[in-house]
C-alpha positions as CSV (number, residue, x, y, z in Angstrom):
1,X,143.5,100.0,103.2
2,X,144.3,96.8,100.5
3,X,141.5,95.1,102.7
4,X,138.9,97.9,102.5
5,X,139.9,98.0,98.9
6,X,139.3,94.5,98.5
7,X,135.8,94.5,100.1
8,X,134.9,97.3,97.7
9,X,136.4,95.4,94.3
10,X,134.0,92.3,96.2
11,X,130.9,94.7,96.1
12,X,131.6,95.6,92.9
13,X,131.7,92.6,91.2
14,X,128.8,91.5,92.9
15,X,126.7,94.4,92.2
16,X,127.8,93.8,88.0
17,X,126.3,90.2,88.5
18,X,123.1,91.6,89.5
19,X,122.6,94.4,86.9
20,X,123.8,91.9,84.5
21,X,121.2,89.3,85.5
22,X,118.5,91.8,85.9
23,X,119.1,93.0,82.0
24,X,119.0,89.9,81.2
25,X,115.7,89.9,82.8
26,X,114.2,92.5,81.7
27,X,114.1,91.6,77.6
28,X,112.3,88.7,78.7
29,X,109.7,90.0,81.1
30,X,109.0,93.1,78.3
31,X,107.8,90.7,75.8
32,X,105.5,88.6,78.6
33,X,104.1,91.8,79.4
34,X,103.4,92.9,75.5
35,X,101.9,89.4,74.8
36,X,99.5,89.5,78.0
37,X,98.5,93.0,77.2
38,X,97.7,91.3,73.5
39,X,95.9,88.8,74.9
40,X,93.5,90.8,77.3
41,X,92.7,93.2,74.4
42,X,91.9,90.4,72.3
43,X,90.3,88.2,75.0
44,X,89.2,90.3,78.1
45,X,90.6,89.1,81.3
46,X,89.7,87.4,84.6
47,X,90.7,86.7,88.5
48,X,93.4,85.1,87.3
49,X,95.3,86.9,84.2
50,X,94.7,90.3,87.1
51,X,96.9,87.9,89.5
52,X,99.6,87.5,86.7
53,X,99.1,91.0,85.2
54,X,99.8,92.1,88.6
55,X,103.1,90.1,89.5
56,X,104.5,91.2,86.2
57,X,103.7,94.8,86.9
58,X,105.9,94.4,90.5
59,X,108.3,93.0,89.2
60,X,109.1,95.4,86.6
61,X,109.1,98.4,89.1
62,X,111.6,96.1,90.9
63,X,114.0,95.7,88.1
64,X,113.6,99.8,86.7
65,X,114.0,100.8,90.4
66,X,117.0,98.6,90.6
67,X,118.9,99.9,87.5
68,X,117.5,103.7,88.0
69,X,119.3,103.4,91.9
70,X,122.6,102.2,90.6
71,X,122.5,104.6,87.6
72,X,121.7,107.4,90.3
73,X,124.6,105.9,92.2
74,X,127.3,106.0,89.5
75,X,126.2,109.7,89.3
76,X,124.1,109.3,85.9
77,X,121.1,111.5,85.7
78,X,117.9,109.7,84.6
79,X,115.8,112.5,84.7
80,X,116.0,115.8,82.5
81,X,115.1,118.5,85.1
82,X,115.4,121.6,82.9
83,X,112.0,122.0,82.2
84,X,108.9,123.4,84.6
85,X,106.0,120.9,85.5
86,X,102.3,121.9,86.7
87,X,103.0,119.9,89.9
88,X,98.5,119.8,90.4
89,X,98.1,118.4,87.0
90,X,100.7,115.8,88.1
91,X,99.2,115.0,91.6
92,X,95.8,115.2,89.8
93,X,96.1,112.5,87.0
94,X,97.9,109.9,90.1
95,X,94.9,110.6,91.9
96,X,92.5,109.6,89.1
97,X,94.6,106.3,88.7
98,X,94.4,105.5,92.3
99,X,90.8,106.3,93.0
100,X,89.2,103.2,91.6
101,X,91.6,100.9,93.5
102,X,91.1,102.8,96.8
103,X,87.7,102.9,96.4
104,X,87.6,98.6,96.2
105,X,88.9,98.7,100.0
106,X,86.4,101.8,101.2
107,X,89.4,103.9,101.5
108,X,88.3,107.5,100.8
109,X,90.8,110.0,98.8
110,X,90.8,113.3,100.2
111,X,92.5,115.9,98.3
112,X,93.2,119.6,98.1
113,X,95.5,121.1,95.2
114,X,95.7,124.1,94.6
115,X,96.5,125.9,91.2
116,X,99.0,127.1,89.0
117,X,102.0,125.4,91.4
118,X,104.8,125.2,89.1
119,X,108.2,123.6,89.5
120,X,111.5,123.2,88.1
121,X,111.4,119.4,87.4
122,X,111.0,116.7,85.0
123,X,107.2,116.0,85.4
124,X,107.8,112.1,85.1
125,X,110.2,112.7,88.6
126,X,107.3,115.0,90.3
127,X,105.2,111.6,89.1
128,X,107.2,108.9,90.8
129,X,107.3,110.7,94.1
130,X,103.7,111.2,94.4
131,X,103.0,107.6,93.1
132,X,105.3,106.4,95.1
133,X,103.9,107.8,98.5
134,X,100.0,107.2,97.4
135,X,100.8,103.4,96.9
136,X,102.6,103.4,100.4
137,X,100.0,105.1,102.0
138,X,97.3,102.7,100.4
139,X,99.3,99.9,101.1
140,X,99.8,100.1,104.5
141,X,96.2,101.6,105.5
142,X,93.5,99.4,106.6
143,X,90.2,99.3,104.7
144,X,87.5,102.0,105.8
145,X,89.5,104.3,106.1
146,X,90.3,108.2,104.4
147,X,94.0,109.7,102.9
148,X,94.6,113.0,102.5
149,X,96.4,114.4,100.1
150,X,97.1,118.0,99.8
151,X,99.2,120.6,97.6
152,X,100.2,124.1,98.5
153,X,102.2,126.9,98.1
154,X,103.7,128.4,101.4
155,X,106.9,130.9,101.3
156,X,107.1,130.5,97.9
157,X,107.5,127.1,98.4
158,X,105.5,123.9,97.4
159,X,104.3,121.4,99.5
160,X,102.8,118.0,99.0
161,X,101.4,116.4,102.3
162,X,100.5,112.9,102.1
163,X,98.6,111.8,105.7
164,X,97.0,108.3,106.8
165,X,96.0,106.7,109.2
166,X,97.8,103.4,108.7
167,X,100.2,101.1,110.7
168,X,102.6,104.3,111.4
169,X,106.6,104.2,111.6
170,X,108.3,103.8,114.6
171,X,110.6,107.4,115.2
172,X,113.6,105.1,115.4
173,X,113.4,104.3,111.7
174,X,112.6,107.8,110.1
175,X,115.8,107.7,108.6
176,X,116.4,104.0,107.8
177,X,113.5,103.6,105.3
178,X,115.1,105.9,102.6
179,X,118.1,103.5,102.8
180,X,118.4,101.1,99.6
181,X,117.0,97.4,100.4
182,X,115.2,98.5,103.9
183,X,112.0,97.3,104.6
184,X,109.9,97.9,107.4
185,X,109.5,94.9,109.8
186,X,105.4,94.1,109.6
187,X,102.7,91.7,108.6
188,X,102.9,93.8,105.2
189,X,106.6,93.8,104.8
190,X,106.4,91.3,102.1
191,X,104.6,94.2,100.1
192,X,107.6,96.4,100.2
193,X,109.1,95.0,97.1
194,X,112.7,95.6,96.9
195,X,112.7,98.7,98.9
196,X,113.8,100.8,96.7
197,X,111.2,103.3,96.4
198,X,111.7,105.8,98.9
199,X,115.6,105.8,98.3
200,X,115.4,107.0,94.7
201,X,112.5,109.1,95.6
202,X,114.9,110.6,98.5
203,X,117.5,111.3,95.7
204,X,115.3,112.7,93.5
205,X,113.7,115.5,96.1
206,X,117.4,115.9,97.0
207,X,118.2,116.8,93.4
208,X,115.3,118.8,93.0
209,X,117.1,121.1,96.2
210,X,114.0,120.0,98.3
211,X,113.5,117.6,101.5
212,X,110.9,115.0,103.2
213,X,110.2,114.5,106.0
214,X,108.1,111.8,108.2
215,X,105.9,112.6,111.1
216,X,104.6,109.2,112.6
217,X,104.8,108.3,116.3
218,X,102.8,104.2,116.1
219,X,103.3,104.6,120.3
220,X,101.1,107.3,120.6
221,X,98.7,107.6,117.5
222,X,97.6,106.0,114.3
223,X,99.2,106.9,111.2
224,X,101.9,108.5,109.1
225,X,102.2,111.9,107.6
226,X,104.7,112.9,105.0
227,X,106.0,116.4,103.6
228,X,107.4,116.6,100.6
229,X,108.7,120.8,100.0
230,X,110.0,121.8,97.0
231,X,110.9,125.2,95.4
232,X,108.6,126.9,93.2
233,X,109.5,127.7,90.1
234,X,108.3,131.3,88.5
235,X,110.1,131.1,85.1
236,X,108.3,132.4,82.0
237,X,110.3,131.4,79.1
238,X,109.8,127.6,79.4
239,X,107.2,125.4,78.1
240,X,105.2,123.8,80.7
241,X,104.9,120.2,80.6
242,X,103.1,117.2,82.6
243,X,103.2,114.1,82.4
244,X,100.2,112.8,80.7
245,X,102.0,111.4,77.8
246,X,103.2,108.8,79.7
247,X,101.7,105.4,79.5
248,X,98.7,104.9,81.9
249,X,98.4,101.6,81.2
250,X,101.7,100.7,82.9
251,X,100.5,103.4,86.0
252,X,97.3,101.8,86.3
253,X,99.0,98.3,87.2
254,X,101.3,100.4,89.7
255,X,98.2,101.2,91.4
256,X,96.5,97.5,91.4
257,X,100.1,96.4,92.7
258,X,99.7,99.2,95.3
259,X,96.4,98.0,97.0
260,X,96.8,93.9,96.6
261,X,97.1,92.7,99.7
C-alpha cells in the first residue's frame, strides 16, 4: 500500500510540473498568436506566416486539451450542459469551416442533416466532438477521396455518423485510442498531436449519457466509420443556442491544422 501510495504522490507531482509549465506557456503563446493575427490583418500573409500560423494553432489545441483533460479528471466541469443546442446548425457551421481545406486535397464532403435535432448540451461540447472527428477523418484520408457525414434522429435518439475511407483502425485498438496520450502507430502518427482528442471527446459523450462507437476492420476493407448517439432533447422552456458566437477564426486554423500533411 505505502508503495502504491508513493507511485501515486510520484504522478502527482509530476503531473503539477506539467500544468504548471503548460500555464506558463500558454500567456506566452496567446500574445504570439494576437500579434500574428495583427500582422496578417495589417500585412496579408504568405506560404510561410500559414506554416507558423498553423504550428501556433496545434499547439494551442495541445495545451487547452491538456488542461481541459486534467480539469475533466479532477472532476471539474468545463462545459455548462443545461442548455438545448440545434445539433444541425452545429454540424452545419464545422462543415462550412472544413470544406475549403478538404476541397485543396479533392476530398469530397458528403453530408445529410436533418432538421430540428435538438439536444441537451452545451453547443461548444456538440462542436468539439464533431470537429474533432471531421479533422481525424480528413487527416487520415488520402486525397481523391469522399467523407460522409450524416445526422439523424432514430428512436428518439440522435445520431452523427462520420464514415471514410482512410487508413482504418485495426479491431485490436478500438478501445485504446480514447485513452489519454495514445496514438495510433502510422506514417501519420506524428499528426496525432498529443492524443488527446478522442479521450476528452469520450468524456464528453459519456457526460452527455451517450456512447461511440468504431466500426473499422483495415484487414478486410478501407476505412473507418464512427457513431456518435446521443439523446434527444424535446424541452420547450429553454432557449436554443448554437455555437456561432464562438470565434471562427481560431476554428478555421483547427481545420488548416487538420488537413497539413
Amino acid at each position: 500500500k505505502q508503495k502504491y501510495y508513493d507511485l501515486e504522490q510520484a504522478n502527482e507531482k509530476r503531473i503539477n510540473i506539467f500544468v504548471n509549465l503548460a500555464h506558463e506557456t500558454k500567456t506566452p503563446l496567446t500574445l504570439i498568436n494576437n500579434y500574428l493575427q495583427e500582422y496578417i490583418r495589417k500585412n496579408g500573409t504568405n506560404k510561410e506566416l500559414d506554416v507558423i500560423k498553423s504550428a501556433v494553432g496545434k499547439l494551442s489545441k495541445d495545451i487547452v486539451n491538456f488542461f481541459d483533460l486534467e480539469r475533466i479528471n479532477k472532476g471539474f466541469n468545463i462545459y455548462n450542459h443545461n442548455q438545448i443546442a440545434d445539433f444541425g446548425e452545429v454540424v452545419t457551421e464545422c462543415i462550412i469551416l472544413f470544406t475549403h481545406y478538404a476541397n485543396q486535397m479533392n476530398i469530397e464532403l458528403i453530408h445529410t442533416i436533418e432538421n430540428n435535432i435538438h439536444v441537451k448540451a452545451a453547443p461548444e461540447a456538440l462542436q468539439r466532438i464533431v470537429f474533432n472527428l471531421m479533422e481525424n477523418a480528413i487527416k487520415y484520408s488520402p486525397p481523391d477521396n469522399k467523407i460522409w457525414v450524416e445526422l439523424s434522429s432514430i428512436d428518439n435518439q440522435t445520431v452523427l455518423k462520420i464514415k471514410d475511407n482512410g487508413i482504418g483502425i485495426p479491431v485490436e485498438l478500438h478501445q485504446n485510442i480514447f485513452e489519454p496520450y495514445y496514438q495510433i502507430n502510422s506514417e501519420k502518427a506524428n499528426f496525432q498531436g498529443m492524443g488527446l482528442g478522442l479521450s476528452i471527446i469520450k468524456k464528453i459523450i459519456d457526460e452527455l449519457k451517450g456512447d461511440i462507437t468504431i466500426h473499422s476492420n483495415p484487414s478486410t476493407t478501407s476505412g473507418t466509420e464512427v457513431l456518435v448517439r446521443l439523446p434527444q432533447s424535446h424541452e420547450k422552456n429553454k432557449e436554443l443556442t448554437t455555437f456561432l458566437k464562438n470565434d471562427n477564426n481560431f476554428y478555421e486554423t483547427e481545420a488548416l491544422t487538420a488537413i497539413e500533411k
